[in-house]
C-alpha positions in Angstrom: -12.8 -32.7 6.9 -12.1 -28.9 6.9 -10.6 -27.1 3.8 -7.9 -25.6 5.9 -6.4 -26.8 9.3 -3.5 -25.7 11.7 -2.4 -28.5 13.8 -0.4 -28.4 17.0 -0.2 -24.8 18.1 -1.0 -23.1 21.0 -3.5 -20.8 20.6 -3.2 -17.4 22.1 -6.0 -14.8 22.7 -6.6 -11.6 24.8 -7.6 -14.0 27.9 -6.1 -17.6 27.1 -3.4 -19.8 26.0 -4.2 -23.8 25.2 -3.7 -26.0 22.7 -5.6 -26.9 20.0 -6.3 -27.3 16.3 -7.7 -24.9 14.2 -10.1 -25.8 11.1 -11.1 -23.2 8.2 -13.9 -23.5 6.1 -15.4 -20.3 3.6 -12.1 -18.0 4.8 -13.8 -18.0 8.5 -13.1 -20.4 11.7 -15.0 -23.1 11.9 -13.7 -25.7 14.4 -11.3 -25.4 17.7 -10.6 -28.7 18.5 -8.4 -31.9 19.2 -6.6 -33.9 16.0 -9.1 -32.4 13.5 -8.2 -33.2 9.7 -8.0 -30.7 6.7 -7.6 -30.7 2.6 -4.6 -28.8 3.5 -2.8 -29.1 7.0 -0.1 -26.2 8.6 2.1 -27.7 11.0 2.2 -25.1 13.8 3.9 -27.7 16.9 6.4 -25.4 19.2 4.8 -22.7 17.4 1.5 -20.1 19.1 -1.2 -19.2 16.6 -2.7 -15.9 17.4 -5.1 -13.2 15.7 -3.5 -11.2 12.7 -2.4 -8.2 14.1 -5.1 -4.8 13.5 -2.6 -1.8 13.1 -5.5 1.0 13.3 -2.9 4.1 12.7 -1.2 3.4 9.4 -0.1 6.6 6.9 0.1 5.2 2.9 -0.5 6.8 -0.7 -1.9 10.0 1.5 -2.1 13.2 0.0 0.4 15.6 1.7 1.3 18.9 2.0 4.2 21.0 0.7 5.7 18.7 -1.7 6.4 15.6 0.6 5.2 12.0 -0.9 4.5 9.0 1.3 7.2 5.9 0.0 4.5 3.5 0.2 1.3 3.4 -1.9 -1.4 1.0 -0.4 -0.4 -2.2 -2.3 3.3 -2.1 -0.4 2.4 -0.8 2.6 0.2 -3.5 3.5 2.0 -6.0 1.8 4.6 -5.2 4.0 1.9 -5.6 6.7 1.1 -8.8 6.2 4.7 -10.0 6.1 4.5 -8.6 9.9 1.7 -10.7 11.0 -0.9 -7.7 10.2 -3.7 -8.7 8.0 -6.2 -5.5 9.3 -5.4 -1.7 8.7 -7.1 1.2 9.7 -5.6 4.3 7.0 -6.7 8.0 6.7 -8.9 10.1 4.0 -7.4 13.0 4.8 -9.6 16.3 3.7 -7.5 19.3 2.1 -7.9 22.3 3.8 -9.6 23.9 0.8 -11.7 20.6 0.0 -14.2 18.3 1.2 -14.6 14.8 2.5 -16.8 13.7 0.0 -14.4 14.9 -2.9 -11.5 13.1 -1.1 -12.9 9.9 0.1 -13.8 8.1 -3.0 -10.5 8.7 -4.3 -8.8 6.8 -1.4 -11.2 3.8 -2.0 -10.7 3.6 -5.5 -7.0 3.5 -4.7 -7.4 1.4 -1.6 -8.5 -1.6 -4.5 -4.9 -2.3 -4.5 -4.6 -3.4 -0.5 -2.9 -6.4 0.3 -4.9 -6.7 3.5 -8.4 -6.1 4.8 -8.7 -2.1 5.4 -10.7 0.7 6.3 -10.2 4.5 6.9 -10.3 7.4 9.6 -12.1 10.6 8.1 -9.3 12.9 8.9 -11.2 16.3 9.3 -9.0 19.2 8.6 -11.6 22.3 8.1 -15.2 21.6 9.7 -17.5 23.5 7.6 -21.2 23.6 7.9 -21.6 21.6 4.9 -18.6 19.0 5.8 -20.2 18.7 9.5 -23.8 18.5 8.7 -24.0 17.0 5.6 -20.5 15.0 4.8 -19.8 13.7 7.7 -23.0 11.8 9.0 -23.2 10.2 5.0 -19.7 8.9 5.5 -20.0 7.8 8.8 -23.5 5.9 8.2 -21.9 4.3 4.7 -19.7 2.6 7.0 -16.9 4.9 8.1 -16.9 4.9 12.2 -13.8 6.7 12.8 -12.9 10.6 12.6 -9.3 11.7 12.9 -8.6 15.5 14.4 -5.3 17.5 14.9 -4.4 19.7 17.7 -1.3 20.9 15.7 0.3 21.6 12.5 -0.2 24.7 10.4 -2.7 23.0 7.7 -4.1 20.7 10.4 -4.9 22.2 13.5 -8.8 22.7 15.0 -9.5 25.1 17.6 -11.7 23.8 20.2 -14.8 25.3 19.2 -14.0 23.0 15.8 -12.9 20.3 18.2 -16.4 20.6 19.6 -18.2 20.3 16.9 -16.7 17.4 15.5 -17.2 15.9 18.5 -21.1 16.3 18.5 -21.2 15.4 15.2 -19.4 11.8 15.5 -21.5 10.9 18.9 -25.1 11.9 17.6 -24.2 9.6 14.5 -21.9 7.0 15.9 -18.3 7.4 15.3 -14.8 7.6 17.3 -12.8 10.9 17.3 -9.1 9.9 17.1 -6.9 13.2 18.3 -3.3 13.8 17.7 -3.1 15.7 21.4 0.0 18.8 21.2 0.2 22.1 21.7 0.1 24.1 18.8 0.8 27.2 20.1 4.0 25.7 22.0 5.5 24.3 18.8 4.9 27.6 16.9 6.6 29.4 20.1 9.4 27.1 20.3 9.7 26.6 16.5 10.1 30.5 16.3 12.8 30.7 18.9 14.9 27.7 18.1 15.0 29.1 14.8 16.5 32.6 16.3 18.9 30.9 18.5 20.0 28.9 15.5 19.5 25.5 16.6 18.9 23.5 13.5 19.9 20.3 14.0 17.2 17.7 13.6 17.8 16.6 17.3 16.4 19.8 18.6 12.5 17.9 18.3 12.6 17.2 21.3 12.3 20.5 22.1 10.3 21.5 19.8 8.0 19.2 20.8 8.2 18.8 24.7 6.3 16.4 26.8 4.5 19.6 28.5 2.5 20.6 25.5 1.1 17.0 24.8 0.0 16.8 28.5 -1.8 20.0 28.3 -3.7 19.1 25.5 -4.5 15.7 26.2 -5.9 17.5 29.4 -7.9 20.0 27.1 -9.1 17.6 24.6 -10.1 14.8 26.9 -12.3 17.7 29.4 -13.9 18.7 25.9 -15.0 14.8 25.1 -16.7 14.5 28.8 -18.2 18.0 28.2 -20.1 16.5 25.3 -20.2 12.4 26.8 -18.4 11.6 23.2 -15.6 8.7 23.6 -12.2 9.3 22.0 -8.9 7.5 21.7 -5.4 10.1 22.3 -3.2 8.8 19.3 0.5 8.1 19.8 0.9 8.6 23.3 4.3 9.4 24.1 4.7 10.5 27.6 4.4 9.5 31.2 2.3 12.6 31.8 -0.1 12.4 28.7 -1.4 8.8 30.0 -1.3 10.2 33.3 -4.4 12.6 31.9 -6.0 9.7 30.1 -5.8 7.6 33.9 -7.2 10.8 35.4 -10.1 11.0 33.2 -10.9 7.6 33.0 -11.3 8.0 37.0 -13.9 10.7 36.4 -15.8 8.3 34.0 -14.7 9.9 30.5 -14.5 7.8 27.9 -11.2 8.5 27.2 -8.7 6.0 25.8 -5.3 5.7 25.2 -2.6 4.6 22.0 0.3 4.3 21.8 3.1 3.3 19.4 6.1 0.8 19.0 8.6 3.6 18.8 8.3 5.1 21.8 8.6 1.6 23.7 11.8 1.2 21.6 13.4 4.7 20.7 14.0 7.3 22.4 15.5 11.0 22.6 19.2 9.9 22.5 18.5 7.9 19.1 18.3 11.6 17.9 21.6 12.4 18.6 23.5 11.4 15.9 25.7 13.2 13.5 24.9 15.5 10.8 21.2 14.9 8.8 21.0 11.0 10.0 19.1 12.2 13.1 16.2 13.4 10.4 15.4 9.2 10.5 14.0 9.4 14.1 11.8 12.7 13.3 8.1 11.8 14.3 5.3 13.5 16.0 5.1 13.6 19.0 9.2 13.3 19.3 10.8 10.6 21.0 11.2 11.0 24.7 13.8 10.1 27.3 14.6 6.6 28.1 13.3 7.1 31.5 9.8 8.1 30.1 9.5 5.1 27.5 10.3 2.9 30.7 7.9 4.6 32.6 4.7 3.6 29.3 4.7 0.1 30.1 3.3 0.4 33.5 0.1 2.1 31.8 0.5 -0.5 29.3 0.2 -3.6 32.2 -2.9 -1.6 33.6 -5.1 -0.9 30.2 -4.4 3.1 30.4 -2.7 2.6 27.2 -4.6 -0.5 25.9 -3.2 -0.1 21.9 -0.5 -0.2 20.3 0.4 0.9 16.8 2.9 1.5 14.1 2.2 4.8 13.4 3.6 4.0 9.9 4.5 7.3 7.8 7.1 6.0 5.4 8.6 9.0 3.8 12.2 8.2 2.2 15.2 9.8 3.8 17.5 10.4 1.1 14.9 12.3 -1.2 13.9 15.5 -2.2 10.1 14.8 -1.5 11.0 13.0 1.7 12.9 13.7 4.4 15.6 16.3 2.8 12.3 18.1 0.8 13.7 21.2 2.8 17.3 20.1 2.5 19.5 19.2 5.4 19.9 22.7 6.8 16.1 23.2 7.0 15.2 24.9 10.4 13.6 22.4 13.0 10.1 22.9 12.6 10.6 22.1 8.7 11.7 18.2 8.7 8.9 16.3 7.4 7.5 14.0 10.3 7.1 10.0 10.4 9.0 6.6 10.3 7.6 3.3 8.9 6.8 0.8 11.2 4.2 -1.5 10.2 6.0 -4.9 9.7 8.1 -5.1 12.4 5.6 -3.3 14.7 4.6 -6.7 16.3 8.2 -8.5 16.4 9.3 -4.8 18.1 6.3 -5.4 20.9 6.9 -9.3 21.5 10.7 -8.5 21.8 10.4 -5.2 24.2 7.3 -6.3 26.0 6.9 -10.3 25.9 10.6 -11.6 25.8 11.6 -9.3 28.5 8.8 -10.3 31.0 7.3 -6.7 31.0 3.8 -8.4 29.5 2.1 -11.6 28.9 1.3 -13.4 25.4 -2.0 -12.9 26.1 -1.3 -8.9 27.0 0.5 -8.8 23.7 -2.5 -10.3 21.4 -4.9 -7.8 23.6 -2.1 -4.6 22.1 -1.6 -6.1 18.6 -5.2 -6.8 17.6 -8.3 -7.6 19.6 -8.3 -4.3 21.3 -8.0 -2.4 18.5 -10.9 -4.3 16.6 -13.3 -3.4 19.5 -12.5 0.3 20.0 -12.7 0.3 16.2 -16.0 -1.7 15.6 -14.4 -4.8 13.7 -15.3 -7.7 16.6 -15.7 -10.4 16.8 -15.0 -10.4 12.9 -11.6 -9.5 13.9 -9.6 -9.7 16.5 -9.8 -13.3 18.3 -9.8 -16.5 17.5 -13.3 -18.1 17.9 -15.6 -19.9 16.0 -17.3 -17.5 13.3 -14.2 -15.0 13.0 -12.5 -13.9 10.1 -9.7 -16.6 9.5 -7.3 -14.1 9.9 -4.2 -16.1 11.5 -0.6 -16.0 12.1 2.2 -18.6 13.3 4.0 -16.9 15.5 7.5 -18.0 16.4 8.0 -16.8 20.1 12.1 -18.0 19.9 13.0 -16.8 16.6 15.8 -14.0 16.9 17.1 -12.0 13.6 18.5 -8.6 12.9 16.2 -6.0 11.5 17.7 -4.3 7.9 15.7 -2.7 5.7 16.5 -5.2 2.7 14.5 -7.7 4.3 11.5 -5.7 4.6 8.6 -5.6 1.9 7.9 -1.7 2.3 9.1 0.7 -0.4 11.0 2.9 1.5 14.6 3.5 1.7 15.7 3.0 5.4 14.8 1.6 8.8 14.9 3.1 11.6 15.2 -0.1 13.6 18.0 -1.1 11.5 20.5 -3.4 13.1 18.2 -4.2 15.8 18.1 -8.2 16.9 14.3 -8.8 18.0 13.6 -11.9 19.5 9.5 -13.1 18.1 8.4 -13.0 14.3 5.8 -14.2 12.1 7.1 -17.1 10.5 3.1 -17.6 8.5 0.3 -15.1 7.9 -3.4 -16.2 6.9 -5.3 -13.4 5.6 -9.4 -15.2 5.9 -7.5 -18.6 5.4 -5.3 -17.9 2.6 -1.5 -18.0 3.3 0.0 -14.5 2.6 3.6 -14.6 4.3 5.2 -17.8 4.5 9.3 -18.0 5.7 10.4 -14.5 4.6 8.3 -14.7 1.5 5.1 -12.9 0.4 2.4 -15.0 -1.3 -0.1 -12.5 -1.4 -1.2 -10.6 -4.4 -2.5 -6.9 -4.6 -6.3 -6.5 -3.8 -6.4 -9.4 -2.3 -7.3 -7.0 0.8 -11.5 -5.7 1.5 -12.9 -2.9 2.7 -14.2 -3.3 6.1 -17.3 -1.2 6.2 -18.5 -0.9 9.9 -21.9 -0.4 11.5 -22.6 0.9 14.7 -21.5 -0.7 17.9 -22.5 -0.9 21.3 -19.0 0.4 22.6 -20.0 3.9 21.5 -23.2 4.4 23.3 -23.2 7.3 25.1 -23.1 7.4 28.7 -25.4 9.9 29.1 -23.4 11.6 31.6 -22.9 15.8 31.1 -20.5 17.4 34.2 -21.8 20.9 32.9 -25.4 19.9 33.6 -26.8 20.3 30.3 -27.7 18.1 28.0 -26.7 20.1 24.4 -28.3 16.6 22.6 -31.4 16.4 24.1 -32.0 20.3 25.4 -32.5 19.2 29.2 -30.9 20.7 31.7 -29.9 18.5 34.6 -28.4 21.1 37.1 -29.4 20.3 40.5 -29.4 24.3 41.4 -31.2 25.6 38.5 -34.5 23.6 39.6 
């Protein structure tokens, strides 16, 4: 007799699909089995039960520049992921550009008490000092922090790639994942500076400003620097045929290069910024949607593992604010309208609709994309991510038939629009179990805030280096390994 069981589904993981029951004992799985019997039972027949989803790219309570607030603090944004089917988040400590890490960092736990979900952070490095690299950085990383975030744009952001370098040696001598946000920053500031002069204004003009040409060039850039040093990194938000086309390139060389990207750009795209007056400000993310042609083209390196995550991207700023969207008002010059869209409840409904429901990938494919991907890149298998015996309980009845219209009144976040709105999506979460407790049940949130852990992660065998240097030198182990220069 188990404490918990779910009866009559069929279970779906990244390789299989087959029926069975599912029996919960201590918040983890204990049992896959025929007719087992519970203290409490969850009727799941006509229904698949699959992992709860890990979105490792999710913007809350972050401290931003300029004067614009995220809308969701860390209790609404992830109870707004759980009501998705996400019961995993992977947010950002983001380092001011006049501070440190380990000022910044325990104030984003202490706040992250509140999380509706289980959680953990990227380090988002902003200005790599000889104290934040040497010092900083490897005590975050070995208290349980595997994951660094860099930016190759932005005017408070950006690293150069001698910084880029460095980051990157720090993270693979002490055994954490570089996440990049690959674009041009000179292009933007170029572009930015004549649109301006030619008075283009309208928030449409970001994709432009922010053209498939300067993310391919510095995915190229960023993912030679990572096989220069033999350090593995994952290119955020992916938006463009020709940015995965560098990751496949690389991959073929043997980098360890790996690719994200994000329900918006499977489901948007440069037309939805075409719309009158200030409204097109609600589809202004980085890097900007791109034509429809180009979001077709994503799920072919989607089907082949090129891509092999996908994310919300969830950067809820309000539209009709002054410290959202309009902090700059509506006749702010291109390059001023704060970035981001939320995204993390219907990020999974948005995949199974666009990617299952229309044939382009299989269920399986889909819990690969969603969740046990993401917990290996990210160090959180086999705790996460799948459904075996000895997992996290972490568990959501999915209903692969259901269709309904996406409006923003029905969703748990705190901010003020959608940019799905009016969308029918075929494939929702009808129950979420968050480590065997029922969190989202029928359109209603059963969860309560801090019901969410920290998910502190040790090293893991998928960031071992390969040991492979294409400049023959070995910067890590002073050997050089040029077959000339012996």
């Amino acid at each position: 007799m188990h404490e918990l069981v779910i009866r009559n589904g069929t279970v779906v993981t990244a390789s299989d699909m087959f029926g069975a029951d599912i029996g919960v004992d201590g918040g983890v799985i204990t049992a896959l089995a025929p007719r087992l019997s519970g203290r409490t039972e969850i009727e799941a027949r006509g229904r698949l039960v699959i992992p709860g989803g890990i979105d490792s790219h999710c913007h809350a309570e972050q401290s931003m520049s300029g004067g614009v607030v995220n809308a969701d603090d860390l209790f609404t944004a992830t109870r707004s992921a759980a009501c998705g089917g996400t019961t995993s988040v992977i947010c950002f400590a983001l380092q001011p550009r006049d501070g440190t890490l380990a000022d910044i960092v325990p104030s984003y736990a202490e706040r992250a008490k509140r999380c509706a979900v289980d959680y953990a952070f990227h380090l988002w490095v902003t200005n790599p000092t000889d104290h934040v690299l040497h010092s900083e950085l490897p005590a975050l990383i070995a208290a349980g922090h595997r994951s660094v975030k860099v930016f190759m744009t932005g005017k408070t952001n950006w690293l150069d790639d001698l910084a880029l370098l460095r980051v990157l040696a720090v993270a693979r001598e002490h055994g954490a994942l570089v996440t990049v946000h690959a674009e041009n920053w000179g292009i933007h500031q170029f572009l930015g500076e004549r649109l301006k002069a030619g008075g283009f204004h309208h928030p449409k003009y970001q994709a432009v400003l922010k053209p498939a040409i300067g993310e391919r060039e510095a995915v190229h850039r960023v993912a030679s620097l990572a096989e220069l040093v033999d350090a593995p990194i994952q290119i955020f938000h992916v938006s463009a045929p020709e940015a995965a086309a560098e990751i496949e390139t690389a991959q073929r060389r043997g980098a360890r290069v790996h690719g994200e990207t994000c329900v918006q750009y499977l489901a948007l795209s440069a037309a939805d910024l075409n719309r009158p007056g200030f409204e097109a400000a609600k589809y202004v993310f980085g890097p900007a949607p791109r034509a429809a042609a180009d979001r077709h083209a994503l799920w072919d390196y989607l089907r082949r593992g090129v891509l092999d995550v996908v994310t919300s991207d969830h950067a809820p700023v309000n539209f009709d604010a002054a410290d959202g969207k309009k902090r700059w008002g509506e006749d702010a010059s291109v390059d001023q309208i704060p970035n981001g869209i939320p995204g993390v409840e219907t990020r999974m409904s948005l995949l199974w609709s666009e990617g299952v429901a229309t044939g382009r990938i299989t269920p399986q494919q889909f819990v690969a994309l969603t969740s046990t991907n993401a917990a290996r890149t990210f160090g959180l298998a086999p705790r996460k991510g799948s459904i075996a015996i000895g997992a996290d309980a972490d568990l959501v009845v999915w209903d692969p038939e259901r269709q309904d219209r996406v409006t923003n009144a029905k969703l748990h976040h705190a901010v003020d629009y959608t940019p799905y709105e009016g969308m029918v999506l075929t494939g929702w979460a009808e129950t979420t179990l968050l480590r065997g407790q029922v969190v989202f049940h029928q359109g209603r949130y059963l969860g309560h805030e801090g019901q969410g852990r920290w998910l502190a992660r040790d090293r893991y065998d998928w960031l071992k280096p390969s040991g492979h240097f294409p400049s023959g030198y070995d910067p890590f182990g002073q050997v050089v390994t040029h077959p000339d220069l012996h």
